[in-house]
PDB file of N, H, CA, C and O in Angstrom:
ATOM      1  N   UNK A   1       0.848  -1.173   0.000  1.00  0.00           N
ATOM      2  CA  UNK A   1       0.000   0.000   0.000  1.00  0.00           C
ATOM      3  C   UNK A   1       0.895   1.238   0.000  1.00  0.00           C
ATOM      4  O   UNK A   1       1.962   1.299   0.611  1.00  0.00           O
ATOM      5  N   UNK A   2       0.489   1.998  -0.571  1.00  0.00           N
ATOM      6  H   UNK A   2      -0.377   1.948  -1.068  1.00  0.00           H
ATOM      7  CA  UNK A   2       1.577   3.276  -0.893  1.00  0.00           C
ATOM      8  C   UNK A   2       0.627   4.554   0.095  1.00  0.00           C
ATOM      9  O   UNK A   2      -0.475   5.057  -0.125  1.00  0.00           O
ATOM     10  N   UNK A   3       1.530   4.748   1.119  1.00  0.00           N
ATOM     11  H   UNK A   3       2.425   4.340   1.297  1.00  0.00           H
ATOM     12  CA  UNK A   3       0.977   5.841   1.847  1.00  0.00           C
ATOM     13  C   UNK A   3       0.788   7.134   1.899  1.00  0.00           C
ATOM     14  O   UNK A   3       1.823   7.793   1.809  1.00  0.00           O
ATOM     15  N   UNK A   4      -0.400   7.843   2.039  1.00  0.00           N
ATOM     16  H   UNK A   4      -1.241   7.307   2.113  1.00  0.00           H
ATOM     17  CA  UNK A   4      -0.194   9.379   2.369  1.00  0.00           C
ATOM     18  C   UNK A   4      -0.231   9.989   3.842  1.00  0.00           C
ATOM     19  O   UNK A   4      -0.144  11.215   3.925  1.00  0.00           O
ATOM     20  N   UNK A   5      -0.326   9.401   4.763  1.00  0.00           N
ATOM     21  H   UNK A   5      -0.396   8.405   4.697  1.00  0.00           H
ATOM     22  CA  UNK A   5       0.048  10.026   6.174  1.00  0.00           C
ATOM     23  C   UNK A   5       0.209   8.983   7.104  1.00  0.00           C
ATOM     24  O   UNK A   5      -0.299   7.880   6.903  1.00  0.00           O
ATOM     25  N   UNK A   6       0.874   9.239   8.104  1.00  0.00           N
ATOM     26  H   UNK A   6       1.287  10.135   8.268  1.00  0.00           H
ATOM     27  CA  UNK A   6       0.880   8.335   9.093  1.00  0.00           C
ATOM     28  C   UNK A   6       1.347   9.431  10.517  1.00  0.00           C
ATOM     29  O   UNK A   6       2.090  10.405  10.641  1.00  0.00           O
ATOM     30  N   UNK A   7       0.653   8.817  11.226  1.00  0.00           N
ATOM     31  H   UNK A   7       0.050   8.026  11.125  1.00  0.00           H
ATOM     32  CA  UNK A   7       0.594   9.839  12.458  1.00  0.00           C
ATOM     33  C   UNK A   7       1.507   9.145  13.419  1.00  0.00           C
ATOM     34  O   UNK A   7       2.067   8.085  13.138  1.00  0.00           O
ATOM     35  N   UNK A   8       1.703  10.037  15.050  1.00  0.00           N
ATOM     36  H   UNK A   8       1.248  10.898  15.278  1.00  0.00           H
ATOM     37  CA  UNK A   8       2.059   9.321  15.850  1.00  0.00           C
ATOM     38  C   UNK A   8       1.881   8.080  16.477  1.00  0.00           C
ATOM     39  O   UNK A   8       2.789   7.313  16.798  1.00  0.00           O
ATOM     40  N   UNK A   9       0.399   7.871  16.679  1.00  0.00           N
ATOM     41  H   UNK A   9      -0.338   8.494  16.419  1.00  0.00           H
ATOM     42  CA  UNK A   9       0.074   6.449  17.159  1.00  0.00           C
ATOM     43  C   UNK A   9       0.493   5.229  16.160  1.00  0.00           C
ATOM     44  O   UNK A   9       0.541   4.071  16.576  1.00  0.00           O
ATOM     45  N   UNK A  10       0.723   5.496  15.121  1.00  0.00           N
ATOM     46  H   UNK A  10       0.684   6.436  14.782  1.00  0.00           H
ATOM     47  CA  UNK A  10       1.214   4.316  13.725  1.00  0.00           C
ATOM     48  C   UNK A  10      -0.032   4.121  13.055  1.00  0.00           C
ATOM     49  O   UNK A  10      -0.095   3.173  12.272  1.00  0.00           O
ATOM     50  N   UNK A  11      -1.394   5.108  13.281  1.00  0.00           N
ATOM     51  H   UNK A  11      -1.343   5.878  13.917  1.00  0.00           H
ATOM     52  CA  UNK A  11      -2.411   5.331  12.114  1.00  0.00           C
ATOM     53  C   UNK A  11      -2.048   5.893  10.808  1.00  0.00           C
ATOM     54  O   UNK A  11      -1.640   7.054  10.763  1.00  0.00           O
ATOM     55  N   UNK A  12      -2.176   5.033   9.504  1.00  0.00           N
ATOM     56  H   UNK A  12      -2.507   4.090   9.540  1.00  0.00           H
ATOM     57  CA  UNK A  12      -2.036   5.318   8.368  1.00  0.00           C
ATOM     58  C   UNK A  12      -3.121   5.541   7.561  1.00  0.00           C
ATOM     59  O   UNK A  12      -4.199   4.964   7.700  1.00  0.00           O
ATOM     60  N   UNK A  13      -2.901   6.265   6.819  1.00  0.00           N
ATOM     61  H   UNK A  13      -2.025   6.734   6.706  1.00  0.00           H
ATOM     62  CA  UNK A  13      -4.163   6.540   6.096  1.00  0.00           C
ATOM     63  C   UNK A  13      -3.412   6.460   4.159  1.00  0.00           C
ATOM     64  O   UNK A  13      -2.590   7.197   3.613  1.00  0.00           O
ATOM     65  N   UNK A  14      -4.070   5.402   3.701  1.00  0.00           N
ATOM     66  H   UNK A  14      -4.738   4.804   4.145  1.00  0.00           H
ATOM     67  CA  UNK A  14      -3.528   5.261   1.849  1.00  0.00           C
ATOM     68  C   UNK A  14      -3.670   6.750   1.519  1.00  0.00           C
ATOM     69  O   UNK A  14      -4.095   7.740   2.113  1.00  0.00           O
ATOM     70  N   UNK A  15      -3.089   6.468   0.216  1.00  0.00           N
ATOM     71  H   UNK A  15      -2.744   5.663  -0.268  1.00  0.00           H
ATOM     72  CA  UNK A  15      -2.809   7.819  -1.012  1.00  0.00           C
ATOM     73  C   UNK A  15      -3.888   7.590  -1.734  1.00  0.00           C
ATOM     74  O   UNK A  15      -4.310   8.579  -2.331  1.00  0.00           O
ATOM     75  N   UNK A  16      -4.363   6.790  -1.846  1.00  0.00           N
ATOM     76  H   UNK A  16      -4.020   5.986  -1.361  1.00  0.00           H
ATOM     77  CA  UNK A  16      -5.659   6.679  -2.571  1.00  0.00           C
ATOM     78  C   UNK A  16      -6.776   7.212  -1.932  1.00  0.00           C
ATOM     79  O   UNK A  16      -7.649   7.919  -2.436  1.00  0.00           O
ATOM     80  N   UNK A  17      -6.667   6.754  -0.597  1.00  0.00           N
ATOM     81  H   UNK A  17      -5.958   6.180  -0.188  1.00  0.00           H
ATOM     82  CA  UNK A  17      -8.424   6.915   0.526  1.00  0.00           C
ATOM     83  C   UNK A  17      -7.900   8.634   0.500  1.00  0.00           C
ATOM     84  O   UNK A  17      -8.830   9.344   0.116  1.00  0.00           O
ATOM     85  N   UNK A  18      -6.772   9.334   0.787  1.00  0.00           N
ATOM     86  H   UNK A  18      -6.017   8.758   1.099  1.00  0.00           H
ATOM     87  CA  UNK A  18      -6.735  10.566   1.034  1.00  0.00           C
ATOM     88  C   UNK A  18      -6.626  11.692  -0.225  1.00  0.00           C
ATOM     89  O   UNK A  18      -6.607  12.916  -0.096  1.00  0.00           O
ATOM     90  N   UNK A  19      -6.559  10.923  -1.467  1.00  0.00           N
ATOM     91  H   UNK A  19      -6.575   9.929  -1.573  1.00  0.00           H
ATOM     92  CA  UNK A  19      -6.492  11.447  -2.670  1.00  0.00           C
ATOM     93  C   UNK A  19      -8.133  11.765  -2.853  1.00  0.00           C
ATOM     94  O   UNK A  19      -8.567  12.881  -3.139  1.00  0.00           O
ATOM     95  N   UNK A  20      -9.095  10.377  -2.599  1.00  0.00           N
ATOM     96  H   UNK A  20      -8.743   9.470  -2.368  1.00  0.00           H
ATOM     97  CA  UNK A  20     -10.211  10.321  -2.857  1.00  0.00           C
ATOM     98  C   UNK A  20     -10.989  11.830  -2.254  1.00  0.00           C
ATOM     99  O   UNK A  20     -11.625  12.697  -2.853  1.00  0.00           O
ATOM    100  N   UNK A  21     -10.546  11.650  -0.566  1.00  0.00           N
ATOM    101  H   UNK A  21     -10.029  10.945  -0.079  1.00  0.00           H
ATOM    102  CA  UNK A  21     -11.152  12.424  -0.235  1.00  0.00           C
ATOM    103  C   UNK A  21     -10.665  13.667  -0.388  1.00  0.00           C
ATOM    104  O   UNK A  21     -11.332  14.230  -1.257  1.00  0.00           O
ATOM    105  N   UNK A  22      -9.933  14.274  -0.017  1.00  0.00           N
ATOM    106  H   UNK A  22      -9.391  13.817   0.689  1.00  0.00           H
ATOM    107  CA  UNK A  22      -9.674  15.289  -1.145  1.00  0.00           C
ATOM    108  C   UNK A  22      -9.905  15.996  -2.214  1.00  0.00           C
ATOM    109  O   UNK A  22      -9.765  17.219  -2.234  1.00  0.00           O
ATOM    110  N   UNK A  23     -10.354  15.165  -3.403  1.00  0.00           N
ATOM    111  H   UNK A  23     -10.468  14.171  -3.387  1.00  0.00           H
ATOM    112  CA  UNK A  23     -10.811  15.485  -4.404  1.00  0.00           C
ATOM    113  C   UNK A  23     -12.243  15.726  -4.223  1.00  0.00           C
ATOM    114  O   UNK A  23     -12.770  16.624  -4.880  1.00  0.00           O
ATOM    115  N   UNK A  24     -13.011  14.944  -3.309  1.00  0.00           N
ATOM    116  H   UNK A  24     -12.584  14.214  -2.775  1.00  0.00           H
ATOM    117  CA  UNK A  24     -14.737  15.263  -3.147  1.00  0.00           C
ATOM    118  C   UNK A  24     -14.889  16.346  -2.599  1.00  0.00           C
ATOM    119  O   UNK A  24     -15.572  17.216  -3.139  1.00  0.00           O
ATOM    120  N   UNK A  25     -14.018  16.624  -0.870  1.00  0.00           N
ATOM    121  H   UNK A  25     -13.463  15.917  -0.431  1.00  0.00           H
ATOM    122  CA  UNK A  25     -14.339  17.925  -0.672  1.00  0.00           C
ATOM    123  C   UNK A  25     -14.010  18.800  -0.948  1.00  0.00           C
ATOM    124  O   UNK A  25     -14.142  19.769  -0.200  1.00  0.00           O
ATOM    125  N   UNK A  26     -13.195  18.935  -2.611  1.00  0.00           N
ATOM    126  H   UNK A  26     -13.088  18.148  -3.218  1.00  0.00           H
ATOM    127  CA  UNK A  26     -12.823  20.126  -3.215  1.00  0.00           C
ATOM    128  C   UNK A  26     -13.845  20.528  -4.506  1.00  0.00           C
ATOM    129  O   UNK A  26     -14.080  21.594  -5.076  1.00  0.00           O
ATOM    130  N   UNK A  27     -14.382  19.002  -4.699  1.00  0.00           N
ATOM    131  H   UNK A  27     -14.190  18.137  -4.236  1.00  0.00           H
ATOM    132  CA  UNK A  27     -15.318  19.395  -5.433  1.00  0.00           C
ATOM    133  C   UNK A  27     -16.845  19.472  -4.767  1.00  0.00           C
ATOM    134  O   UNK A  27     -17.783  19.328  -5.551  1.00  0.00           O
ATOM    135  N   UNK A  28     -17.116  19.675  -3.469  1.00  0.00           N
ATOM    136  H   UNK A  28     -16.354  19.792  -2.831  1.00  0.00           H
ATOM    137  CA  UNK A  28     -17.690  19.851  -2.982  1.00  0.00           C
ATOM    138  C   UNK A  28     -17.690  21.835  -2.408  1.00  0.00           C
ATOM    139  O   UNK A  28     -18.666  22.583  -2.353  1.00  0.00           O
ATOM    140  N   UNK A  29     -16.587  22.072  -2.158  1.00  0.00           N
ATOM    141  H   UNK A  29     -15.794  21.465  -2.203  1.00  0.00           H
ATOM    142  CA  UNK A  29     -16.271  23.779  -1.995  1.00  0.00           C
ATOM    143  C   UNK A  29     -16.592  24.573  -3.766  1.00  0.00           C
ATOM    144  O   UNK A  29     -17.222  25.582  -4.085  1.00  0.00           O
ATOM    145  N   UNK A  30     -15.874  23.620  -4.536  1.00  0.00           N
ATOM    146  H   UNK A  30     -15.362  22.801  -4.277  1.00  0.00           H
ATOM    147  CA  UNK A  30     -15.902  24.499  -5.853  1.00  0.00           C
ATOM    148  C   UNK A  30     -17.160  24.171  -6.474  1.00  0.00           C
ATOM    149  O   UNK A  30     -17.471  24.732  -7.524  1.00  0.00           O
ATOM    150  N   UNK A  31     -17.847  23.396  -5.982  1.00  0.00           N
ATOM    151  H   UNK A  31     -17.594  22.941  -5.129  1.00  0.00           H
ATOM    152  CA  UNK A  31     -19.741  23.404  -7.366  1.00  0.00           C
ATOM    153  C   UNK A  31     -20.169  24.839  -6.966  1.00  0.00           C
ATOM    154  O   UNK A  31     -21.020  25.332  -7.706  1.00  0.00           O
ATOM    155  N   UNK A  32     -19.656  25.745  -5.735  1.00  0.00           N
ATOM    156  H   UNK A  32     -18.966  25.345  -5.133  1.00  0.00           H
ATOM    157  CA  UNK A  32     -20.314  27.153  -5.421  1.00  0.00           C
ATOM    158  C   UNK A  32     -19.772  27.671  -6.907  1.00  0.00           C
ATOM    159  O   UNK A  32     -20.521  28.048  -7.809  1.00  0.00           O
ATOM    160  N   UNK A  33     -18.881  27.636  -6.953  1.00  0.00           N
ATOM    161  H   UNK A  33     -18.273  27.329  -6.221  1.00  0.00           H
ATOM    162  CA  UNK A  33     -18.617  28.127  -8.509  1.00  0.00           C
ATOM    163  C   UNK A  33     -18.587  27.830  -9.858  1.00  0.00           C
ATOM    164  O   UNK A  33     -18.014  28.287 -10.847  1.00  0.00           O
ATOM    165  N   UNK A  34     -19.339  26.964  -9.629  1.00  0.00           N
ATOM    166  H   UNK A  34     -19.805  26.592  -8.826  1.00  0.00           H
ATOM    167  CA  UNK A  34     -19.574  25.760 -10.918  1.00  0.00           C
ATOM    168  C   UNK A  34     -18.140  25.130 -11.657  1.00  0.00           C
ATOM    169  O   UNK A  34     -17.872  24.998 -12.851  1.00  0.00           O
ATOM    170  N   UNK A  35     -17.362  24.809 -10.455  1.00  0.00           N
ATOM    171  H   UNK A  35     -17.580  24.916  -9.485  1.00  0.00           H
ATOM    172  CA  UNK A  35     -15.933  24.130 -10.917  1.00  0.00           C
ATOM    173  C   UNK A  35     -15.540  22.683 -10.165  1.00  0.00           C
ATOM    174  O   UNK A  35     -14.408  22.335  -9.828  1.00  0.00           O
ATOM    175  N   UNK A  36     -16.668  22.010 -10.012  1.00  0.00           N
ATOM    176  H   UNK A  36     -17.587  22.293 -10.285  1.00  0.00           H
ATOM    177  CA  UNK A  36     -16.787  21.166  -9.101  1.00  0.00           C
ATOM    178  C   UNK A  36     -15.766  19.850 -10.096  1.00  0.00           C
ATOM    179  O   UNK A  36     -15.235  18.959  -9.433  1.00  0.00           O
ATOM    180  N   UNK A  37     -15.646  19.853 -11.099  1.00  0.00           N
ATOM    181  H   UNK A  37     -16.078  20.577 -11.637  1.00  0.00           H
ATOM    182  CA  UNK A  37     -15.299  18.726 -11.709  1.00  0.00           C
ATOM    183  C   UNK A  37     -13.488  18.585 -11.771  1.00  0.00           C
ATOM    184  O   UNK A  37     -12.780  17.593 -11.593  1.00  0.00           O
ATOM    185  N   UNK A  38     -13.093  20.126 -12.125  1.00  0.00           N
ATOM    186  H   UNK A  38     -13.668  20.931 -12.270  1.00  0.00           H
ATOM    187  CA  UNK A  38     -12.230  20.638 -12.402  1.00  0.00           C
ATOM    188  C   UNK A  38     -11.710  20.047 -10.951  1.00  0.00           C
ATOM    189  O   UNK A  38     -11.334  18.875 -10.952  1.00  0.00           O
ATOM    190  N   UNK A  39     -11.670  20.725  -9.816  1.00  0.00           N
ATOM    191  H   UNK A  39     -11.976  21.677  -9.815  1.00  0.00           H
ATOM    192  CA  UNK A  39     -11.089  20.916  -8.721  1.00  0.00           C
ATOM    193  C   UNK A  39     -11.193  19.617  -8.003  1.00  0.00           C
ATOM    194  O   UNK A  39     -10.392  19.438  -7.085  1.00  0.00           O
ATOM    195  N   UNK A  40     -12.486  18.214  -8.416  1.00  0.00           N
ATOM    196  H   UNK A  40     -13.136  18.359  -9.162  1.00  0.00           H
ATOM    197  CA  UNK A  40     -11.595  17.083  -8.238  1.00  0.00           C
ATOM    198  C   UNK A  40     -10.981  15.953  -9.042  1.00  0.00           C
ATOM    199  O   UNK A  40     -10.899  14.770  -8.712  1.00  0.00           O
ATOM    200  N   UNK A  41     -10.452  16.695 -10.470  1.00  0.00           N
ATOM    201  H   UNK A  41     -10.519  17.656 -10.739  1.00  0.00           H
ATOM    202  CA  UNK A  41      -9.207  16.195 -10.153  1.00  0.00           C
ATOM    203  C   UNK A  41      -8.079  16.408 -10.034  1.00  0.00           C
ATOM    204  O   UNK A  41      -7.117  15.649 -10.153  1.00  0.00           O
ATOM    205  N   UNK A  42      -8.169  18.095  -9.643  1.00  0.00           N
ATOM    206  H   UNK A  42      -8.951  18.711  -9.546  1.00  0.00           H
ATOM    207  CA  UNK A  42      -6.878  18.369  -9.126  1.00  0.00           C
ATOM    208  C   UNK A  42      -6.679  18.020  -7.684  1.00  0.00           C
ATOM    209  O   UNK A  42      -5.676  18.185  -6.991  1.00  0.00           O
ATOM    210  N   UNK A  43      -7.982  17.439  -7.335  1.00  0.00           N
ATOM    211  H   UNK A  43      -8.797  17.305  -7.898  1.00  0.00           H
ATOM    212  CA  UNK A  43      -7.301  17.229  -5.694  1.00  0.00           C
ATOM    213  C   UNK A  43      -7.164  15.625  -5.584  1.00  0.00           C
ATOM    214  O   UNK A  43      -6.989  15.097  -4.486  1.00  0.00           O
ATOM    215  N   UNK A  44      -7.282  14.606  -7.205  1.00  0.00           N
ATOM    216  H   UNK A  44      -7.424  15.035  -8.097  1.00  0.00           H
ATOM    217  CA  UNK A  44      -7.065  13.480  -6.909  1.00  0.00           C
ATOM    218  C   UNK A  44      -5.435  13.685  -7.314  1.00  0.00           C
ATOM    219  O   UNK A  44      -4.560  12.897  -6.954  1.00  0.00           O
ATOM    220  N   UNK A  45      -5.214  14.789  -8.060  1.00  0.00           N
ATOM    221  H   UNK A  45      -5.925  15.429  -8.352  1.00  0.00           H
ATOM    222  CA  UNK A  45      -3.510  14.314  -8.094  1.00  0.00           C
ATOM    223  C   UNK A  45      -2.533  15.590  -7.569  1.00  0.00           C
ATOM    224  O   UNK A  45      -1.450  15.925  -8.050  1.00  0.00           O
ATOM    225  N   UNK A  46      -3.213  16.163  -6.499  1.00  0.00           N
ATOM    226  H   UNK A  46      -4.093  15.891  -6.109  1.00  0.00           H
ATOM    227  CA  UNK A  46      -2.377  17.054  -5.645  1.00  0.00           C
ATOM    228  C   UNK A  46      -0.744  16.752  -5.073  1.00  0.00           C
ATOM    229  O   UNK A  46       0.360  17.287  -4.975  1.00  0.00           O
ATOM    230  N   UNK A  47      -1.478  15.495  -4.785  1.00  0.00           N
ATOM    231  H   UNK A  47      -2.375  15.060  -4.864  1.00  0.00           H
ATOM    232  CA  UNK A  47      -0.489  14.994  -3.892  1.00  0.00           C
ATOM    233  C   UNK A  47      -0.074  13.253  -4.121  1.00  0.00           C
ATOM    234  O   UNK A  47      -0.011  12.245  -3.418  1.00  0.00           O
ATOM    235  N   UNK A  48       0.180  13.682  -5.742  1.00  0.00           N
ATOM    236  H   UNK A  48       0.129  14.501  -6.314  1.00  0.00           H
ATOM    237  CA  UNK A  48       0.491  12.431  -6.475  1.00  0.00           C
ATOM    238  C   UNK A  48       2.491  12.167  -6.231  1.00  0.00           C
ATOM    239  O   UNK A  48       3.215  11.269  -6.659  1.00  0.00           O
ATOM    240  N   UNK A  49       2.714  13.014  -5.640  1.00  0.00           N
ATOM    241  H   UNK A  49       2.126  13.744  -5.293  1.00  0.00           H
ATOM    242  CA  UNK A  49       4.479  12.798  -5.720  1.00  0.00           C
ATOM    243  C   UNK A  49       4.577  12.385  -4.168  1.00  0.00           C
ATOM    244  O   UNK A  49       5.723  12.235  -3.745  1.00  0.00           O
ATOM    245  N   UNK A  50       3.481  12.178  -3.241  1.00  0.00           N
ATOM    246  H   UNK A  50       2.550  12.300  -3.586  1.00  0.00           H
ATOM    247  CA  UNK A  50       3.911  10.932  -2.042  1.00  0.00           C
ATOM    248  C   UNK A  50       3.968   9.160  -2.745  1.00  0.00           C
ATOM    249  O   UNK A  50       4.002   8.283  -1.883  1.00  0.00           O
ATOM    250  N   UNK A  51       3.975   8.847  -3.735  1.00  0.00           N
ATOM    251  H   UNK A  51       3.947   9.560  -4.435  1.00  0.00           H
ATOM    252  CA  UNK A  51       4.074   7.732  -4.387  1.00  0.00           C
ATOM    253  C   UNK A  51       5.361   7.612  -4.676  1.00  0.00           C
ATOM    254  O   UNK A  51       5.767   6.651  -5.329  1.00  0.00           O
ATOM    255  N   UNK A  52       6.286   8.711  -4.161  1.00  0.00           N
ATOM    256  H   UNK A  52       5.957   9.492  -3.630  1.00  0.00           H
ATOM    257  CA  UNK A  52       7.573   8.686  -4.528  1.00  0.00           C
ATOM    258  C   UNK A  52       8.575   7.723  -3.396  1.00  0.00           C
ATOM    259  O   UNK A  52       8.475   7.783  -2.170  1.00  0.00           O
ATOM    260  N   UNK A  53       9.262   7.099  -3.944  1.00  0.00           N
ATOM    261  H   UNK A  53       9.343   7.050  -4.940  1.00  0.00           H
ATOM    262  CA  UNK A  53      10.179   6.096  -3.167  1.00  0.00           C
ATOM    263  C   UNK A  53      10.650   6.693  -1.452  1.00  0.00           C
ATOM    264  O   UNK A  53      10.604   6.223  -0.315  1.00  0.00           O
ATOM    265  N   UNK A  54      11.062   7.876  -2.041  1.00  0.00           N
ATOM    266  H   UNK A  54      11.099   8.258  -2.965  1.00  0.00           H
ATOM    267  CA  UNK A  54      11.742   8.763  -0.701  1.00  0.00           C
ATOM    268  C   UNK A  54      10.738   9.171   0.056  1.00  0.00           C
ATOM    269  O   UNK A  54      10.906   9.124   1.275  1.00  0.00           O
ATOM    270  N   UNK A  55       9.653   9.594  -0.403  1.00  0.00           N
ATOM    271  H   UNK A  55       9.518   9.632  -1.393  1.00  0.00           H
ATOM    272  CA  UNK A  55       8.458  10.222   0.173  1.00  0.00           C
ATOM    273  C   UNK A  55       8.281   8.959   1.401  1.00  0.00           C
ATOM    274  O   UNK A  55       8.187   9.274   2.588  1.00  0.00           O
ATOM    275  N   UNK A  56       8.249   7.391   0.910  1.00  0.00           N
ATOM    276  H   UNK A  56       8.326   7.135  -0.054  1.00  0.00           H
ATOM    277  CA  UNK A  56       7.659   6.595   1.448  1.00  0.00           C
ATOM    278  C   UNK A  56       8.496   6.398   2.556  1.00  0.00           C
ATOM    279  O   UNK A  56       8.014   6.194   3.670  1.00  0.00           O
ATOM    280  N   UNK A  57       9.856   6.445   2.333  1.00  0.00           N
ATOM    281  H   UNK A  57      10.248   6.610   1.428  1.00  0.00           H
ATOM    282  CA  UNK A  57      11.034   5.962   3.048  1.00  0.00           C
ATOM    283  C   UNK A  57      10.729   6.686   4.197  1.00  0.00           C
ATOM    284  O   UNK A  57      10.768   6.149   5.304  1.00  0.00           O
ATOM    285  N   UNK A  58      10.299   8.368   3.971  1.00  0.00           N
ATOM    286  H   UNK A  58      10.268   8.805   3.072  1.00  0.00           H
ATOM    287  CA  UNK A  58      10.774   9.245   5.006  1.00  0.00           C
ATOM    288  C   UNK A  58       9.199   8.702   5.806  1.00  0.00           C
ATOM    289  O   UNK A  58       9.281   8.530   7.023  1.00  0.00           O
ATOM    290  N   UNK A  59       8.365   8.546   5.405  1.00  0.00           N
ATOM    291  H   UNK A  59       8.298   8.686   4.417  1.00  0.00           H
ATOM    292  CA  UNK A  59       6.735   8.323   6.466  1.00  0.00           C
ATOM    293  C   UNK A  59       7.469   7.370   7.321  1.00  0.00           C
ATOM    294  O   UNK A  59       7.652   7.525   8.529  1.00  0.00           O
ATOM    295  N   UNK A  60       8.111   5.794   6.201  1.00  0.00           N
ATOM    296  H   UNK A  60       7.962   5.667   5.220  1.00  0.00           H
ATOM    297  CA  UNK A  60       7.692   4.662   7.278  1.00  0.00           C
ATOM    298  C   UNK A  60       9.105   4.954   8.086  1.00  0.00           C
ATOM    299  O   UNK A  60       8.853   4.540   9.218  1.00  0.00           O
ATOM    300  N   UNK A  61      10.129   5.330   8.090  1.00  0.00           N
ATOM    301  H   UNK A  61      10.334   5.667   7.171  1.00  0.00           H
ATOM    302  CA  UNK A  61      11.430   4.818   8.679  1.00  0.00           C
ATOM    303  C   UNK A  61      12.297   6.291   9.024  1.00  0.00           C
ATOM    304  O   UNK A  61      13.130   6.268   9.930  1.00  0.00           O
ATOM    305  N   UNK A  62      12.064   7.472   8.302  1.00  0.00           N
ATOM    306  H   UNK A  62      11.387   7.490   7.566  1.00  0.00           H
ATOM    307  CA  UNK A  62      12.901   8.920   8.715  1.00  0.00           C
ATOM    308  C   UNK A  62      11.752   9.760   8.778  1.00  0.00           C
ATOM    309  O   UNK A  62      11.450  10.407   7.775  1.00  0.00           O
ATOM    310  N   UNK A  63      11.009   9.847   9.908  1.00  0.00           N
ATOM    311  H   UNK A  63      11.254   9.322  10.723  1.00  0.00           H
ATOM    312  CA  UNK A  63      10.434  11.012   9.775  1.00  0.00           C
ATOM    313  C   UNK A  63      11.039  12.799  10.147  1.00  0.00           C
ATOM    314  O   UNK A  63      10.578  13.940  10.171  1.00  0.00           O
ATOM    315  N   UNK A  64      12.140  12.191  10.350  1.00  0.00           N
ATOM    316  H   UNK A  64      12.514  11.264  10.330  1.00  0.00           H
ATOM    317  CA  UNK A  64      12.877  14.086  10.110  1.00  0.00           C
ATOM    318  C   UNK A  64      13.203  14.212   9.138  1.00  0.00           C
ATOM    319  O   UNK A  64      13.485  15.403   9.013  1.00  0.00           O
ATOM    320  N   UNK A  65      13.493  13.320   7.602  1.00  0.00           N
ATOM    321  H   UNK A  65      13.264  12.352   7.704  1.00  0.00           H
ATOM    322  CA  UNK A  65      14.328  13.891   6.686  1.00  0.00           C
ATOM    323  C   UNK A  65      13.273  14.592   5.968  1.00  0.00           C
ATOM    324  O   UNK A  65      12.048  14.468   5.974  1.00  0.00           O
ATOM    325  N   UNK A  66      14.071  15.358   5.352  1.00  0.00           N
ATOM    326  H   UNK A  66      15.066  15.459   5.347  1.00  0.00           H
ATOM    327  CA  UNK A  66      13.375  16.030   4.244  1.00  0.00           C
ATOM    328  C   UNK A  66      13.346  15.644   2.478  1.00  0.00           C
ATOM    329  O   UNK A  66      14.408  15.591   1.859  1.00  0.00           O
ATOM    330  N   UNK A  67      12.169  15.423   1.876  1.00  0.00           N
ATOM    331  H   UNK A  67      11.306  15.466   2.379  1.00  0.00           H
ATOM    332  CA  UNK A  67      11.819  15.292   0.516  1.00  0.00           C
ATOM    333  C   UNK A  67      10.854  16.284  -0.023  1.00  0.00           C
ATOM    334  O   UNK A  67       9.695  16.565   0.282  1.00  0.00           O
ATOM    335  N   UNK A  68      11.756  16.770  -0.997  1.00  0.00           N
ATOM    336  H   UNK A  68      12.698  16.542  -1.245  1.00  0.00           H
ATOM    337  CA  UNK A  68      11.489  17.567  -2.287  1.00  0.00           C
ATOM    338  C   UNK A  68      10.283  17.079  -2.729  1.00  0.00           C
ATOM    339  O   UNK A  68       9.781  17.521  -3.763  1.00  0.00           O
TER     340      UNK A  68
END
């Protein structure tokens, strides 16, 4: 499973479940402006570069380093 957060207690939450949601409640803020479609799918691939090797490294095993 390729992750997008993981907290202190060792709760993870996928890149997918947080991509998903993301994208609904952005297209849920933007139908006020009739851009509801647009804005999810920029919020399904906002945060498409945590799929990145280092990204993953630093969640499960360095959480001080830093990735670009």
């Amino acid at each position: 499973m390729i992750l997008a957060h993981k907290d202190n207690n060792g709760n993870v939450q996928s890149l997918q479940d947080h991509s998903f949601n993301v994208a609904t409640k952005a297209r849920e803020d933007a139908n006020v402006i009739d851009q509801g479609d647009i804005l999810f799918l920029l919020g399904l691939y906002h945060d498409l570069g945590k799929a990145n090797q280092e990204f993953q490294d630093k969640l499960l095993l360095h959480p001080n380093k830093h990735v670009d």
